[in-house]
VEXGUVO-27389 format. One line per 5 residues: number of its first residue (from 0); their letters; for each residue x, y, z of N, C-alpha, C. Coordinates in Angstrom, 1 decimal. Example, Ala and Ser with C-alpha at 12.3 -4.5 7.8 and 13.67 -1.06 7.14 Angstrom:
<pts>
0 = AS = 13.2 -5.7 7.8 12.3 -4.5 7.8 13.2 -3.3 7.8 | 12.8 -2.2 7.1 13.7 -1.1 7.1 12.9 0.0 7.9
</pts>
This chain:
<pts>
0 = XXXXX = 67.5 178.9 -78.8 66.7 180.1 -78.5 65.2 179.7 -78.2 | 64.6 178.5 -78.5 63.2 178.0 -78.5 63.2 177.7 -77.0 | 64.2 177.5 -76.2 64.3 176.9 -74.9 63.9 178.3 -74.2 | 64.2 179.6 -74.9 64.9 180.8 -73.4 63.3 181.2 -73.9 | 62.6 180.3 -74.8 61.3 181.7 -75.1 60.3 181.0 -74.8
5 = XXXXX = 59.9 180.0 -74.8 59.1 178.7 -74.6 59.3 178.6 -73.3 | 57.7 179.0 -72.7 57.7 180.2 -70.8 56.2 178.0 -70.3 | 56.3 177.2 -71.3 55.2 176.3 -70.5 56.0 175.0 -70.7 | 57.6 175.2 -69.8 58.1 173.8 -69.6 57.6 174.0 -68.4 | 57.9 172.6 -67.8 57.9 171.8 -66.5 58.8 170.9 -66.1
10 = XXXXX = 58.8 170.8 -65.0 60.0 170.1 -65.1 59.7 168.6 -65.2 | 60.2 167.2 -65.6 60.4 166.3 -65.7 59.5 165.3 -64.8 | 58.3 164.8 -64.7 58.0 164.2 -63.5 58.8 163.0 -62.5 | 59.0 163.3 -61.8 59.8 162.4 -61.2 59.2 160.6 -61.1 | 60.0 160.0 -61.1 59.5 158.5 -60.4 59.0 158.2 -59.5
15 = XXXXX = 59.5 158.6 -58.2 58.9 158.2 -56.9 59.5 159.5 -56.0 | 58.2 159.8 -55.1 58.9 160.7 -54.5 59.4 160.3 -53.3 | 60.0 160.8 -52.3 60.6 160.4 -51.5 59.6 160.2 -50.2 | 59.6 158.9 -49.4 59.1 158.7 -47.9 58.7 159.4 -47.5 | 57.6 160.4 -46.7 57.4 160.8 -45.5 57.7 160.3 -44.5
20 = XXXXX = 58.2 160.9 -43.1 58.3 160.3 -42.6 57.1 160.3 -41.5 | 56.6 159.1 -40.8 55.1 158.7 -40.2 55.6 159.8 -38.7 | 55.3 160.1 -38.2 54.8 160.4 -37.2 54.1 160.0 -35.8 | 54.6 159.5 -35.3 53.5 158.9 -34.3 53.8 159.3 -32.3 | 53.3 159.6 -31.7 53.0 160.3 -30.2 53.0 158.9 -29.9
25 = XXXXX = 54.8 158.4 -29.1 54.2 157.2 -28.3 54.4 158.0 -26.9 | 53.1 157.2 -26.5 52.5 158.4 -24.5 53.0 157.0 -23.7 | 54.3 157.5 -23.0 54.4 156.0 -22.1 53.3 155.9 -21.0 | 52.1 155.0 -21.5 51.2 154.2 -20.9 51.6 153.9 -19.5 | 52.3 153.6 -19.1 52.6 153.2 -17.6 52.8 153.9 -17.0
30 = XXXXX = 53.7 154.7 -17.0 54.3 155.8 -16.1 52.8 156.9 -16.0 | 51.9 157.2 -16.9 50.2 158.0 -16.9 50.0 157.3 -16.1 | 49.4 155.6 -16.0 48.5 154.8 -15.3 49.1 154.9 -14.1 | 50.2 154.9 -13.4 50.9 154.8 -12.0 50.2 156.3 -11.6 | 50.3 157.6 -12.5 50.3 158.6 -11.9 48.9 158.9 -12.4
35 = XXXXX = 48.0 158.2 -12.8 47.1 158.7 -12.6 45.9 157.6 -11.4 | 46.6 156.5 -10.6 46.6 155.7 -9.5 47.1 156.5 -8.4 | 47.9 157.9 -8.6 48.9 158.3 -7.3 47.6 159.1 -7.0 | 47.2 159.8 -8.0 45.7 160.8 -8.1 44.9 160.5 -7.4 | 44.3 159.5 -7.9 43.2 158.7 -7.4 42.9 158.8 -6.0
40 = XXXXX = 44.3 157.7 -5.1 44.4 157.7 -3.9 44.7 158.8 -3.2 | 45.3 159.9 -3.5 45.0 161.3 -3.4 44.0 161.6 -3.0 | 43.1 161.4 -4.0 41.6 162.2 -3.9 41.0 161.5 -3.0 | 40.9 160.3 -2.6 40.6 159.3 -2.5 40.7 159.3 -0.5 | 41.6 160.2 0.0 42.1 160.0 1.0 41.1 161.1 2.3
45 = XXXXX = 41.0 162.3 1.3 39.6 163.3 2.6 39.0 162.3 2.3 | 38.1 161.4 1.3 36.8 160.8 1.6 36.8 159.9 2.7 | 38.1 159.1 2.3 37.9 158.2 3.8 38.2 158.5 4.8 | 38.8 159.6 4.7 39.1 159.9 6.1 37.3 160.2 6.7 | 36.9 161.2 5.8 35.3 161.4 6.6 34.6 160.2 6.9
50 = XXXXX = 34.7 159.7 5.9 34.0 158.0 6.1 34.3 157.1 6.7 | 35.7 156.5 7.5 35.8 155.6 7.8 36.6 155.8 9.2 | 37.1 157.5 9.4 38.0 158.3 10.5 39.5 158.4 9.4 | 40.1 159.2 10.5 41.3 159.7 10.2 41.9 158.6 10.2 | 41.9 157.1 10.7 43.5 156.5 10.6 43.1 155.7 9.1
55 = XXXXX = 42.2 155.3 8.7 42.1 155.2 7.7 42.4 155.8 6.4 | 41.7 157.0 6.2 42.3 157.8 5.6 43.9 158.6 5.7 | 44.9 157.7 7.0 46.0 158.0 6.9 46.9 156.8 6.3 | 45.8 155.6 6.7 46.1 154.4 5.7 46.4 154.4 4.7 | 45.5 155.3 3.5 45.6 155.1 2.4 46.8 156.2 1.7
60 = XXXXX = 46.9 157.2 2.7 47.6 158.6 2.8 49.1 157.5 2.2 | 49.5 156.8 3.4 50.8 155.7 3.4 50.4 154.9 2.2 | 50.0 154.5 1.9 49.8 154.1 0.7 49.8 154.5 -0.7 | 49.4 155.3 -0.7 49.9 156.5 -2.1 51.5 156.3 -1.7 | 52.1 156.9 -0.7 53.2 157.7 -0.6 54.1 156.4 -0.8
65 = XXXXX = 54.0 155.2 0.0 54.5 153.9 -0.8 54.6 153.2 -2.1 | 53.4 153.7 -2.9 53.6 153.6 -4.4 54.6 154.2 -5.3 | 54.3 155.3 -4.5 55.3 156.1 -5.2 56.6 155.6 -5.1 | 56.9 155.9 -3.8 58.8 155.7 -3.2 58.9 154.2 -3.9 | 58.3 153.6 -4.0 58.9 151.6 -4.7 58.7 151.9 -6.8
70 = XXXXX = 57.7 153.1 -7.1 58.0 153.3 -8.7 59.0 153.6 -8.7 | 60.0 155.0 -7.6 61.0 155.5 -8.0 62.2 154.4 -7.8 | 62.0 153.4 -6.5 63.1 152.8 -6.9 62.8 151.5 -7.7 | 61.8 151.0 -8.6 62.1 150.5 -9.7 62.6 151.4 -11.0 | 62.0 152.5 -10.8 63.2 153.1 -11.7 64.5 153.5 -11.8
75 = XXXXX = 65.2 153.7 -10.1 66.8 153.7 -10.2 67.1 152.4 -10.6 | 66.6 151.2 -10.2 67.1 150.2 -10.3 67.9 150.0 -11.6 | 66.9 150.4 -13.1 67.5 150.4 -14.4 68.5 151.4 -14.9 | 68.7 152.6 -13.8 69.7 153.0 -13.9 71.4 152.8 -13.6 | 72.2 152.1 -14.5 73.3 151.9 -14.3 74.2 152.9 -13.1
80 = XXXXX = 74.6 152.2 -12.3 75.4 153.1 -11.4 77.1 152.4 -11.3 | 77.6 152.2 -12.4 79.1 151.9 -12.5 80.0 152.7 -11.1 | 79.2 154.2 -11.8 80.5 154.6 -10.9 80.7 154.2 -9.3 | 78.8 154.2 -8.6 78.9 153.4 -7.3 79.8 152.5 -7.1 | 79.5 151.3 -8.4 80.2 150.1 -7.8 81.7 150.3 -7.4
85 = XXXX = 82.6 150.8 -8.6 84.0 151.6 -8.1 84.6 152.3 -7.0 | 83.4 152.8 -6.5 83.8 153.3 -5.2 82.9 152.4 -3.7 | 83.7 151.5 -3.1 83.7 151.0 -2.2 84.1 150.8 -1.0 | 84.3 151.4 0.1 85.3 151.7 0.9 85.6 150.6 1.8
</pts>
């Protein structure tokens, strides 16, 4: 009866409480730095064009657009394509 009337238990302190778990934002670094390079020469392409003529600034124009097209195919590259290989005619 001392248990149901006695209103300042607590409960037991525990030993150890359990882990958090850490949290952490990984920003894939490379894939930003490529695309913040594609920007660049973007921006990068009216100036020269004013400054240096239009083939220039079409220079660099091809140039962005070649960075790009060779990141995307280093990234098919790591894409498995099994089923390609099976089909070979």
């Amino acid at each position: 009866m001392l248990l149901l009337q006695d209103r300042s238990w607590e409960p037991p302190p525990s030993e150890e409480e359990p882990p958090r778990p850490t949290r952490r934002w990984h920003l894939p670094w490379r894939p930003l730095a490529w695309f913040a390079l594609w920007c660049w020469l973007m921006a990068l392409v009216p100036i020269v064009g004013s400054a240096f003529g239009n083939l220039a600034g079409y220079i660099v124009l091809l140039v962005a657009i070649v960075l790009v097209v060779w990141r995307l195919d280093r990234l098919c590259q790591r894409v498995s394509w099994t089923g390609m290989r099976d089909y070979k005619s």
